[in-house]
C-alpha positions as CSV (number, residue, x, y, z in Angstrom):
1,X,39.8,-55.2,1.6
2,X,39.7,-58.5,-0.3
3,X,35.8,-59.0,-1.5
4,X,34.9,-57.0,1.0
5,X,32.6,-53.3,-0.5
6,X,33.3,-50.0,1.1
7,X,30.3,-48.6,2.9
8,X,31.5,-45.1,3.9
9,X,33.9,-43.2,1.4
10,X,35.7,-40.2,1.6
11,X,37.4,-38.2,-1.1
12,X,39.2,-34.6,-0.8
13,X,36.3,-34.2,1.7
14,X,36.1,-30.5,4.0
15,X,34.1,-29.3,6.5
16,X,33.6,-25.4,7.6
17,X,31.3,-24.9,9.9
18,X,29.0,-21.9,9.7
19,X,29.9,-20.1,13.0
20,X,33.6,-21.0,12.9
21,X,36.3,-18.8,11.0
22,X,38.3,-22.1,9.8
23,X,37.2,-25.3,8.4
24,X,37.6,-28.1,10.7
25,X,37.7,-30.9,8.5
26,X,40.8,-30.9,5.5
27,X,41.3,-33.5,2.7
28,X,39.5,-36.6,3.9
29,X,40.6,-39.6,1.8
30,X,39.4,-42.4,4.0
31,X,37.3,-45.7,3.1
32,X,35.8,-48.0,5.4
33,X,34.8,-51.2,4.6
34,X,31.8,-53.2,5.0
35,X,32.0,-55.3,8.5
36,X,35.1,-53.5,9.7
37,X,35.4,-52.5,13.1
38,X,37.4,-49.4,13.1
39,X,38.9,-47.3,16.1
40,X,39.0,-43.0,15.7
41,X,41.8,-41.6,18.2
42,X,42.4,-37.9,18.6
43,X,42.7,-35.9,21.5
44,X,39.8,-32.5,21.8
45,X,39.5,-30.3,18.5
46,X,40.7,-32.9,16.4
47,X,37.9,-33.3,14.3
48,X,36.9,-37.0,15.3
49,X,33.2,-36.2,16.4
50,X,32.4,-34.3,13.1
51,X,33.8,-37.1,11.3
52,X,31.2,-39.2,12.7
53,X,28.5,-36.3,12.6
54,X,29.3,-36.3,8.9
55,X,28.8,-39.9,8.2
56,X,25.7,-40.3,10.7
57,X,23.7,-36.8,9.0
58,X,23.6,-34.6,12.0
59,X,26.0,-32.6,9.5
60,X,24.6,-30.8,7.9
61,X,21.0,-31.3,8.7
62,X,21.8,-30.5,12.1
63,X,24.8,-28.3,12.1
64,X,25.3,-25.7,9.0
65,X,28.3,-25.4,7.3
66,X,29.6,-25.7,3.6
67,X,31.1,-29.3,2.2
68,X,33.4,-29.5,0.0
69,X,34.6,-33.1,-2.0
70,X,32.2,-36.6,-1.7
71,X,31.3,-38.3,1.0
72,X,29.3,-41.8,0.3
73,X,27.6,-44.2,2.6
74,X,26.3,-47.5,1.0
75,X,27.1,-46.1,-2.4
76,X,25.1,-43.0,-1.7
77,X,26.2,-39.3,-1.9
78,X,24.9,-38.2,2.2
79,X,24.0,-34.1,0.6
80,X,22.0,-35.6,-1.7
81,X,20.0,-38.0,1.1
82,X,17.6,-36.9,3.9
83,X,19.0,-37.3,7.8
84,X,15.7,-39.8,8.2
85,X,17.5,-41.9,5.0
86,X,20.7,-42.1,6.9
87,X,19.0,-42.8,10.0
88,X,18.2,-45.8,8.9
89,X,21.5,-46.8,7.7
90,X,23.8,-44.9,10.2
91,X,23.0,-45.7,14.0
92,X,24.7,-43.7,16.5
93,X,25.1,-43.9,20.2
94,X,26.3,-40.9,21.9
95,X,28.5,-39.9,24.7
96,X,25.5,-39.3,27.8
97,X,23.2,-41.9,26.9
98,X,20.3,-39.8,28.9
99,X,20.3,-37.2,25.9
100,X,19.4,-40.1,23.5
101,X,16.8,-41.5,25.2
102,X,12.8,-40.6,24.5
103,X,10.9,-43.5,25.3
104,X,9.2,-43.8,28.6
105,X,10.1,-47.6,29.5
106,X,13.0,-49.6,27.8
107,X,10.7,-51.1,25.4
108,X,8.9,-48.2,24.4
109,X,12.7,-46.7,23.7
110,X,13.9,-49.4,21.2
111,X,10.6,-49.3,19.5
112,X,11.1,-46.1,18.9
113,X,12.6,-46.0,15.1
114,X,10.1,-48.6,14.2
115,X,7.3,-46.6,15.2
116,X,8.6,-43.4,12.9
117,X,8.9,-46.0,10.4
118,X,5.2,-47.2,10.2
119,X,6.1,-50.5,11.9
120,X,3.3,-52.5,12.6
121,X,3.0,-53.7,15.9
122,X,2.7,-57.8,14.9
123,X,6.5,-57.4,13.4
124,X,7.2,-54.3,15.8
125,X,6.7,-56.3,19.1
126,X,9.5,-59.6,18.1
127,X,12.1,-57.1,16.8
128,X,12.1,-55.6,20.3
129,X,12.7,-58.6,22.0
130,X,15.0,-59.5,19.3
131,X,17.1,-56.8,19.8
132,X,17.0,-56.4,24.0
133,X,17.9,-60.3,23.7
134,X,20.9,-59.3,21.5
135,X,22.2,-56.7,24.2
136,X,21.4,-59.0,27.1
137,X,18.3,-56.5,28.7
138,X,14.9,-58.5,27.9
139,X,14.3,-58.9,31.4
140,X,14.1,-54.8,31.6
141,X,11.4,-53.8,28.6
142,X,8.9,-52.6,31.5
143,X,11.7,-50.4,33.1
144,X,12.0,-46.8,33.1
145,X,15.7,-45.9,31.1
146,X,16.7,-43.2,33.5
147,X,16.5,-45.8,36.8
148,X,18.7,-48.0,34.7
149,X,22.9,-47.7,35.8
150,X,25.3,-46.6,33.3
151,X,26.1,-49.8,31.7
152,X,22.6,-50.7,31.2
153,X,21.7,-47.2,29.3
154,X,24.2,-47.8,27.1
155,X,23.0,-51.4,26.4
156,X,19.4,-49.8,25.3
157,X,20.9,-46.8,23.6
158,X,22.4,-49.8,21.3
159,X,19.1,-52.0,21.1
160,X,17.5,-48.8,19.9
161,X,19.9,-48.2,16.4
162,X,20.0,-52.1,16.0
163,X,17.5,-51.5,13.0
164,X,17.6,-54.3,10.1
165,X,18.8,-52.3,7.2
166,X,21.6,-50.4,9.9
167,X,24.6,-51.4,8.8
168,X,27.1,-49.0,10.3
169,X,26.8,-48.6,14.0
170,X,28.7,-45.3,15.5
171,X,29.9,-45.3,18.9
172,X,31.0,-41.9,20.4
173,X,33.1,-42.7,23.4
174,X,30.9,-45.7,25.2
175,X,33.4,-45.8,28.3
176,X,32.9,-42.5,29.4
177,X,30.8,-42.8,32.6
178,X,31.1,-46.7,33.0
179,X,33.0,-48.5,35.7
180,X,35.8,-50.4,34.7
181,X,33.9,-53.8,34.6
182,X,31.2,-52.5,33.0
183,X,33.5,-50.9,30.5
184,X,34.6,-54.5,29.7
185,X,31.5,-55.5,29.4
186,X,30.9,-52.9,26.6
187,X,33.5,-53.8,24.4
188,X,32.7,-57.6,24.7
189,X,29.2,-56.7,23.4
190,X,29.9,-53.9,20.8
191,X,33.0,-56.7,19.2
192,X,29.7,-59.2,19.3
193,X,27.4,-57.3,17.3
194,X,30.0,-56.5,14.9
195,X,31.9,-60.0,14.0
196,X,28.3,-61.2,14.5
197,X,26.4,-59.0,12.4
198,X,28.6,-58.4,9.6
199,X,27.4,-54.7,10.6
200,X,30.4,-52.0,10.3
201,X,31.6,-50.5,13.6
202,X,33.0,-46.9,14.1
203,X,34.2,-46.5,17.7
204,X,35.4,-42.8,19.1
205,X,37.3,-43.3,22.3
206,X,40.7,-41.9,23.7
207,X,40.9,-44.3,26.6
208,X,43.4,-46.7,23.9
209,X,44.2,-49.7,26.3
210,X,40.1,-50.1,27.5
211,X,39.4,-49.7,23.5
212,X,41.8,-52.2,22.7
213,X,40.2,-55.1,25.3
214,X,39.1,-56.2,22.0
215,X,41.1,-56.4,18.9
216,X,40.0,-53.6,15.9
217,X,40.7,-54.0,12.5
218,X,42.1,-50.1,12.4
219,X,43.0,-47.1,13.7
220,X,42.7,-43.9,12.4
221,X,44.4,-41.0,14.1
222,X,43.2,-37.5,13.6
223,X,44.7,-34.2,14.5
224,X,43.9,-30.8,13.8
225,X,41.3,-31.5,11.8
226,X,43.3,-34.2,8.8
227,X,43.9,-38.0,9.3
228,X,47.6,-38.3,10.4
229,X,47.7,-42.4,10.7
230,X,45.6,-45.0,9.2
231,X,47.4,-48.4,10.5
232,X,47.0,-51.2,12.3
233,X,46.7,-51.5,16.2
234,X,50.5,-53.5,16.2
235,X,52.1,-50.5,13.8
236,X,50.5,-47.9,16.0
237,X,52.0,-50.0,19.4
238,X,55.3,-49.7,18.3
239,X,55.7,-45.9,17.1
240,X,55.8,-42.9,18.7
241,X,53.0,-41.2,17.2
242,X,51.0,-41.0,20.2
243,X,53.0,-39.5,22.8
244,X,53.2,-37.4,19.5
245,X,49.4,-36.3,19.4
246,X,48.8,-36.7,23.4
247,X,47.0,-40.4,23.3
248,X,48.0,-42.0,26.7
249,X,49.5,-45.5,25.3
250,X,48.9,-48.7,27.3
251,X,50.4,-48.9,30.8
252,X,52.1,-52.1,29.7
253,X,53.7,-50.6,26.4
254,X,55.3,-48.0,28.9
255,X,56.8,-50.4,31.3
256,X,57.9,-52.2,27.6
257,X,59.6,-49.3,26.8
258,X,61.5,-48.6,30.1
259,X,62.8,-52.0,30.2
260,X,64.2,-51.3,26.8
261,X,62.7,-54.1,25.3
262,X,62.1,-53.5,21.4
263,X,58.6,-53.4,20.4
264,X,58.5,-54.4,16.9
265,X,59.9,-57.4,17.4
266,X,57.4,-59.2,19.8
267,X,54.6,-60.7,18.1
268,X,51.5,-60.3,19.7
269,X,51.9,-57.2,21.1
270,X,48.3,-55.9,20.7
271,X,47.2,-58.1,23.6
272,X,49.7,-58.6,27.0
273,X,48.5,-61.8,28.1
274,X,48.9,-63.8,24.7
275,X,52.4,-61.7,23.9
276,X,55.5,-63.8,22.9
277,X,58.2,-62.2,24.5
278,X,61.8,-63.3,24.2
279,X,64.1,-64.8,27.0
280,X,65.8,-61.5,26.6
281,X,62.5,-59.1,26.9
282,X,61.7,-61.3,30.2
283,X,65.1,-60.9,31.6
284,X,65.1,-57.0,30.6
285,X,61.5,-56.8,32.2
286,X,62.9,-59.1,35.6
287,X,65.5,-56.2,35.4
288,X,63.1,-53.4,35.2
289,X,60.7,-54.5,37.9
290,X,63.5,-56.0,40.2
291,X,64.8,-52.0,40.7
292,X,62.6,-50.1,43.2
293,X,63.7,-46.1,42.9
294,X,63.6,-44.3,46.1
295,X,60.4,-42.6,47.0
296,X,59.7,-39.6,48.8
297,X,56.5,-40.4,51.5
298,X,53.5,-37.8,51.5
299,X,54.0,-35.3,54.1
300,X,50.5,-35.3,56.2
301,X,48.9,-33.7,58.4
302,X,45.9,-33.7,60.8
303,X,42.9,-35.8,59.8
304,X,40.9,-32.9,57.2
305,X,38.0,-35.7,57.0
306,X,36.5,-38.4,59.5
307,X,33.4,-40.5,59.3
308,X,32.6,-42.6,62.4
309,X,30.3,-45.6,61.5
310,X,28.3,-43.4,58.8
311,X,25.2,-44.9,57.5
312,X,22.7,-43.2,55.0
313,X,19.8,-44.5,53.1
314,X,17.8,-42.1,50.6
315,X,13.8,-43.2,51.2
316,X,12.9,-43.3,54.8
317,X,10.7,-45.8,56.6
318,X,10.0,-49.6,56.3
319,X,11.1,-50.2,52.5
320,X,14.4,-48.4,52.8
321,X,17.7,-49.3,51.8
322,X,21.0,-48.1,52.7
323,X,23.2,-46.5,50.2
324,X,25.7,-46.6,52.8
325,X,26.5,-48.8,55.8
326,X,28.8,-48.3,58.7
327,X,31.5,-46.6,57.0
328,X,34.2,-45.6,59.3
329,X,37.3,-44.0,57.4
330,X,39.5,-40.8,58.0
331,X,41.6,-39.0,55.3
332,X,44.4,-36.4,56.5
333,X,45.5,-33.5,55.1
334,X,48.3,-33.6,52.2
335,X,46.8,-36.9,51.3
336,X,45.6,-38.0,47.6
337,X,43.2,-40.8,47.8
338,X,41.4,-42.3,45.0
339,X,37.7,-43.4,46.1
340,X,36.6,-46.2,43.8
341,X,33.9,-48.7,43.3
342,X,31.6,-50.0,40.5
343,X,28.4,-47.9,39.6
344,X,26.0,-47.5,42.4
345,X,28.6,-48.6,45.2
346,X,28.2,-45.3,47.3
347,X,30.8,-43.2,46.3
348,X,29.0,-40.2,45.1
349,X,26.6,-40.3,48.1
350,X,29.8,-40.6,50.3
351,X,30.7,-37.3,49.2
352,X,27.5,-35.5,49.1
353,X,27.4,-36.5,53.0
354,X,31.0,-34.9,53.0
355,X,30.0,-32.1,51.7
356,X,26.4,-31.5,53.6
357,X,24.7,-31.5,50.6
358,X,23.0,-34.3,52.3
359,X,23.1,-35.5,56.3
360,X,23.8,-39.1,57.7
361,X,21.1,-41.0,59.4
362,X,23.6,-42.4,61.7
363,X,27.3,-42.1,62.5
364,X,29.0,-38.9,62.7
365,X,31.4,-36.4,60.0
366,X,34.1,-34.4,61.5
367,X,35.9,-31.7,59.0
368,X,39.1,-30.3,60.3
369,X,38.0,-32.1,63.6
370,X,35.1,-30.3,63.7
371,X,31.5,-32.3,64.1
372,X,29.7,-31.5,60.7
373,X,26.6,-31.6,62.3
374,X,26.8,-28.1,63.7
375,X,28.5,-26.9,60.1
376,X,25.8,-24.9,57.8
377,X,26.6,-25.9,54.0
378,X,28.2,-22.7,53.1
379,X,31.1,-23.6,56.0
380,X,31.7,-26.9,54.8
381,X,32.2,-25.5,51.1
382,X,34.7,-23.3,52.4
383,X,36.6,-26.4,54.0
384,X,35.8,-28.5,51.0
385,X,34.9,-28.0,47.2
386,X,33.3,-30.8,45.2
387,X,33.3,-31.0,41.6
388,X,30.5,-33.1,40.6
389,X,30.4,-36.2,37.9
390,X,28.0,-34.3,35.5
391,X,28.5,-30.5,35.3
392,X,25.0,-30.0,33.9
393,X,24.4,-30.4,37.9
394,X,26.4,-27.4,38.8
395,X,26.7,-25.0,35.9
396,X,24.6,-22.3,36.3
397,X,25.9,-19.5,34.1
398,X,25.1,-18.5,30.2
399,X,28.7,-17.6,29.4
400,X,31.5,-19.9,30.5
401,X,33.8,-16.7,32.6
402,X,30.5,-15.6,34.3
403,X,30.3,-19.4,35.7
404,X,34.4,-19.8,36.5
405,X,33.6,-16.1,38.7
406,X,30.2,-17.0,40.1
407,X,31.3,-18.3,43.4
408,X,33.7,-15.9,44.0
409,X,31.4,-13.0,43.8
410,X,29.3,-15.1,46.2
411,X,32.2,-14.7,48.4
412,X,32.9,-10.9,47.8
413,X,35.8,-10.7,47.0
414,X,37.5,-7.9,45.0
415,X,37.3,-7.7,41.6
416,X,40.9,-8.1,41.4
417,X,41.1,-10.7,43.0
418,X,38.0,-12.8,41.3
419,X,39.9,-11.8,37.8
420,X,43.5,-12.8,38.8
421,X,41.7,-16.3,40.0
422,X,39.4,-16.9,37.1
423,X,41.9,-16.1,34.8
424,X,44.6,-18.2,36.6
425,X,41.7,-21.2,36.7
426,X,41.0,-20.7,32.7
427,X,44.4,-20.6,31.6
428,X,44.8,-24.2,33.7
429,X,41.8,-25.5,32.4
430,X,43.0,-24.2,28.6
431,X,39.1,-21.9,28.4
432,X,41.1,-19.1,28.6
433,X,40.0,-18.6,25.0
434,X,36.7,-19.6,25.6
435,X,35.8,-17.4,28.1
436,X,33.2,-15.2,26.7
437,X,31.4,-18.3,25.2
438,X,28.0,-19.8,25.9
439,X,28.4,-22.6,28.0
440,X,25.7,-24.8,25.7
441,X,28.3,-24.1,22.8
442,X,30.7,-26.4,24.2
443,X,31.0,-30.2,24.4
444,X,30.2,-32.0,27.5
445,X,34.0,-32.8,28.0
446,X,34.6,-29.0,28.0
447,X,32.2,-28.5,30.5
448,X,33.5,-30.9,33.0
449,X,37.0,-28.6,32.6
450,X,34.2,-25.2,33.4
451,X,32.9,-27.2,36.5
452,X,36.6,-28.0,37.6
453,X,37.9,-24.7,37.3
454,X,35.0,-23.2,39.2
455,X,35.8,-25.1,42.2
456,X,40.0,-24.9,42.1
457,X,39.2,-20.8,41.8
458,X,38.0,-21.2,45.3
459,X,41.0,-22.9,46.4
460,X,39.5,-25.0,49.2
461,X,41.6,-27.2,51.5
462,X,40.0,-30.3,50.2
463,X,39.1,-31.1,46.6
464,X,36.7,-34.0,45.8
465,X,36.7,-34.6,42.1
466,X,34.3,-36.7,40.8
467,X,35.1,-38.5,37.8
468,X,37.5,-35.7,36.5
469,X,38.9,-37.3,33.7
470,X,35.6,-38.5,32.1
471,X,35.3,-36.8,28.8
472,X,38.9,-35.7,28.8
473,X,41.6,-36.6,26.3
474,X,45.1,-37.4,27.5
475,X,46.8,-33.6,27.1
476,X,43.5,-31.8,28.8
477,X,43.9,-34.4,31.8
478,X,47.1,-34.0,31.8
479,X,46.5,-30.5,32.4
480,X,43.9,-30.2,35.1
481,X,45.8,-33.2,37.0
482,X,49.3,-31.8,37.1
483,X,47.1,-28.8,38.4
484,X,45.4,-30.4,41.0
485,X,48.7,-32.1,41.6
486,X,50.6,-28.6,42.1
487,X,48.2,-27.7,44.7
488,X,48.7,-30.7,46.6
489,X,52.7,-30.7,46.6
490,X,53.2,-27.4,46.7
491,X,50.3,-25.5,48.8
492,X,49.3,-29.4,50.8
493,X,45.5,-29.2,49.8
494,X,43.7,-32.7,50.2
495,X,42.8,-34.5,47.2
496,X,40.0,-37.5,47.1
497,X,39.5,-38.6,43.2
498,X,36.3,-40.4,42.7
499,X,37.1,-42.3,39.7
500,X,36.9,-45.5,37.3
501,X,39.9,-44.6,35.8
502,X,42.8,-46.9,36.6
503,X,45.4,-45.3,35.5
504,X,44.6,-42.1,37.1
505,X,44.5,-43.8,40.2
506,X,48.6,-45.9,39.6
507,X,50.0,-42.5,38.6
508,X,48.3,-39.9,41.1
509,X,47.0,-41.3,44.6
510,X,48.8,-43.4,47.4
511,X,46.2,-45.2,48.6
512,X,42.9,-46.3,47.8
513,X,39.5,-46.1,49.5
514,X,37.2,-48.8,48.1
515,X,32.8,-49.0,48.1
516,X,30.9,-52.2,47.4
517,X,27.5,-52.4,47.6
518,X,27.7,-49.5,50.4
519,X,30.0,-51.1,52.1
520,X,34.2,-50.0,52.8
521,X,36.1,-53.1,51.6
522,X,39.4,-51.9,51.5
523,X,41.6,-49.0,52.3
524,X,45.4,-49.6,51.8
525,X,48.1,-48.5,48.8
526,X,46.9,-48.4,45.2
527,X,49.0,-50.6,44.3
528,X,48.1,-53.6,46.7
529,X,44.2,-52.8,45.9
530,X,44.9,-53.2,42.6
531,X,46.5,-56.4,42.4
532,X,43.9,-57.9,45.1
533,X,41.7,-60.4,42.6
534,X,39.2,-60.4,45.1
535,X,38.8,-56.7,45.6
536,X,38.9,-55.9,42.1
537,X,36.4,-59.0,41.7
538,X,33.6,-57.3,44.6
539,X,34.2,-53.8,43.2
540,X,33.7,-54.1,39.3
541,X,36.6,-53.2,38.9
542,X,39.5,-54.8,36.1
543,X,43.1,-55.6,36.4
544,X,45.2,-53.1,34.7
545,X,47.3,-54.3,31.6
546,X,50.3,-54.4,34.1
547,X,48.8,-56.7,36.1
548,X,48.8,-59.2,32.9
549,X,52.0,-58.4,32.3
550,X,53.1,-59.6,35.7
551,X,51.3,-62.7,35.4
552,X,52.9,-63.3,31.8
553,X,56.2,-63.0,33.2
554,X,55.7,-64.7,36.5
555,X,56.2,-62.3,39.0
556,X,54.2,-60.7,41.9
557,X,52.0,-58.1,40.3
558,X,51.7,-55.8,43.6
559,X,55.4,-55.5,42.8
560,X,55.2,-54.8,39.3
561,X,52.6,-51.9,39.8
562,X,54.3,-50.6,42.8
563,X,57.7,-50.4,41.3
564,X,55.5,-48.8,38.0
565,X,54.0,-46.3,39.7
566,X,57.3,-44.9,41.8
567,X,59.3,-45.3,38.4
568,X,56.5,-43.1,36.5
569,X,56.4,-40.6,39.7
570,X,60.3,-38.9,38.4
571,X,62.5,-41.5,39.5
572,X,63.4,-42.7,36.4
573,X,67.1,-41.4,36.4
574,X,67.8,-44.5,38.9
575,X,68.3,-46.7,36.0
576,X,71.2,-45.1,35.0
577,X,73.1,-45.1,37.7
578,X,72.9,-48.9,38.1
């Protein structure tokens, strides 16, 4: 870049870690510049997070292995430099923002570099303010971080690398666990503090179109361990390359595509509100959104689930508030519903009352018509199973087949059965080749896949996923939801999805139940939630790239997502024929 000096350089750079047979990283030639904001793609395995770990020290002061070729941040070779000297050049903030936190109030947290670093307290004490002012949580200094929601945490696991001499800022995917909103919210502040502060910005994230909210000077695409693309966001949009290496591409550059409209020729593709489509793309896209294929309705059945006026509140007595109020809702069996709502709206609570994990302190749950009062905990799980948001909640086990098995041998069944299922479960859940490993060997993503397949061994009649897809790139989603997909078609098991993410929502459930502050505010069709401002206003939630579309090209977006969603559900042959 034009006058611009490169702060992080690789040359014919490899990585083997110590406990693995092959290297993971091969031939790294890649220089980043200083105030660049830079995207890393690349689905599980492909060596994104070690590139990161590389540049921020935690390899190999952290993680043995042998290094091969030059790596240099600020001008400096990183073997030759203590992981306390990148520290203070390199911030990083991970993935689960609880691991990264050790202070015992907010302020105490961001202080907490400046205190290793001999700070003292008349300079310590501004710099704190300074930087919760630059993330927008001074009012918060007193607060404890783990009472704080997941958009907050991740606002103070910022303020706390926002050192003066950190120049590079690593973020290792920041939407994970954060509403859709709040998601938003993130990337506005992250593109802040980089155009702001000059500072360069690595961001690790597979969820592309939420990445993209705001524009990145780069992409780098990894696979298998090597750098297969280094191009801009616009080059990237208009190739192939990643249906080629499994990155789900934005829902409006499919329905692009399937109008036939030609990509490389619209400028301002990178962002669908501000594109400049052609007369012809409109009339292709009119077209496209004008045919509505056929579509097969859900077979259902009896109601599986039914809450009658359930409220629940989790402290008792004058100063309590309820998580939940007056929520009256049913869901039948066959159906897949998508339960959505900003952090804190309820939904998790909802389905710990489902599940008897916890009781209501009013209205009433019937499973399989049955009144779950009289239901111990170990009758509803064989009714339901629920796959909780963070599986270091439910996993158990050392090794990751001894966890997959566990509750089958609670049930006693034969060992037969119990290894036809695990291994069925595994195989789905790609840990086939995993199995005999220790569960703490394996990245948080992997072991929201050991959580899922421990509950879809069971095969229970209802599955309540929450957050499923947190953690997960596009081809191991792909996998556990065509799954959970196959047991709904094809044996009618009940699916609820509690989930932020949107497009799991368009492409896999017909209607959707929607929490705000405790309160239902809507249960209809995905596809009329989703284009319902005020809805997607009261729940945190954001419009999907297709509703922009829609509004670019002047028509209704409830039937631009509709006709989406039954055109990506197999009826795209009708297009032919017409």
């Amino acid at each position: 870049m034009d006058g611009k000096k490169p702060v992080i350089q690789f040359q014919d750079f490899c990585f083997h870690y110590k406990i693995q047979n092959k290297p993971t990283l091969h031939d790294i030639n890649l220089t980043i510049f200083e105030g660049e904001k830079v995207l890393i793609l690349g689905a599980s395995g492909s060596g994104k997070s070690t590139l990161a770990n590389c540049i921020n020290g935690l390899i190999p002061f952290s993680f043995a292995g042998k290094i091969t070729g030059s790596l240099k941040v600020n001008g400096l070779e990183t073997r030759d430099l203590s992981i306390f000297k990148l520290s203070t050049m390199v911030g990083t903030v991970l993935q689960d923002s609880d691991a990264q936190f050790v202070g015992l109030s907010v302020g105490e947290d961001i202080a907490f570099a400046m205190e290793n670093e001999n700070t003292p307290r008349a300079e310590m004490l501004p710099r704190v303010l300074r930087y919760a002012t630059e993330v927008g949580m001074e009012d918060f200094l007193p607060s404890l971080p783990f009472n704080l929601s997941g958009g907050q945490k991740q606002k103070v696991a910022l303020a706390g690398v926002l050192g003066d001499s950190m120049n590079i800022l690593i973020f290792d995917e920041p939407l994970a666990s954060l509403d859709p909103h709040t998601g938003t919210v993130t990337i506005d502040l992250i593109d802040k503090i980089a155009r702001n502060g000059n500072r360069t910005v690595i961001i690790i994230e597979h969820r592309l179109e939420d990445a993209l909210h705001r524009p990145v000077d780069r992409v780098i695409l990894m696979d298998k361990g090597r750098i297969v693309a280094d191009t801009t966001t616009f080059e990237l949009l208009c190739s192939d390359i990643l249906q080629k290496y499994g990155i789900r591409e934005p829902l409006y550059i499919s329905a692009l595509k399937y109008a036939g409209c030609e990509l490389d020729k619209i400028k301002g593709l990178e962002d669908p509100a501000f594109m400049e489509l052609s007369s012809g793309d409109i009339d292709k896209l009119h077209k496209f959104f004008a045919i509505k294929p056929d579509s097969q309705p859900t077979e259902i059945g009896e109601k599986a689930i039914q809450t009658e006026s359930v409220t629940f509140s989790y402290i008792r007595g004058p100063k309590a508030k309820n998580v939940l109020r007056d929520i009256s809702l049913e869901v039948r069996k066959g159906e897949r519903v998508a339960l959505i709502g900003k952090n804190g709206a309820g939904k998790s609570t909802l389905a710990r009352l489902i599940c008897g994990i916890d009781r209501p302190d009013a209205g009433v749950i019937y499973i399989s018509g049955n009144n779950q009062k009289g239901m111990s905990v170990r009758e509803i799980g064989e009714e339901i199973g629920y796959v909780m948001q963070n599986p270091n909640q439910m996993i158990v086990k050392d090794i990751i087949k001894d966890e997959v098995e566990l509750a089958l041998r609670l049930k006693r069944l034969s060992e037969d059965e119990i290894a036809s299922r695990a291994e069925k479960t595994l195989r789905t859940c790609e840990l086939y080749k995993m199995r005999n490993w220790p569960v703490d060997a394996v990245s948080y993503g992997q072991k929201k896949r050991i959580t899922v397949a421990s509950i879809l061994a069971l095969e229970p009649e209802v599955v309540i996923l929450d957050e499923p897809t947190a953690g997960q790139d596009y081809r191991h989603y792909m996998e556990i939801i065509n799954f959970i997909n196959k047991l709904n078609a094809e044996y009618k098991k009940t699916i609820i999805f509690i989930t932020h993410d949107m497009h799991l929502a368009i492409e896999n459930t017909d209607r959707a139940i929607v929490l705000a502050e405790g309160e239902l505010i809507a249960d209809n069709s995905v596809f009329s939630v989703l284009s319902d401002d005020d809805i997607i206003t009261r729940a945190n939630l954001k419009q999907t790239s297709l509703y922009t579309l829609a509004k670019l090209i002047d028509i209704s977006p409830e039937r631009c997502i509709e006709h989406y969603i039954l055109f990506e559900r197999g009826h795209k042959g009708i297009l032919d024929e017409q």
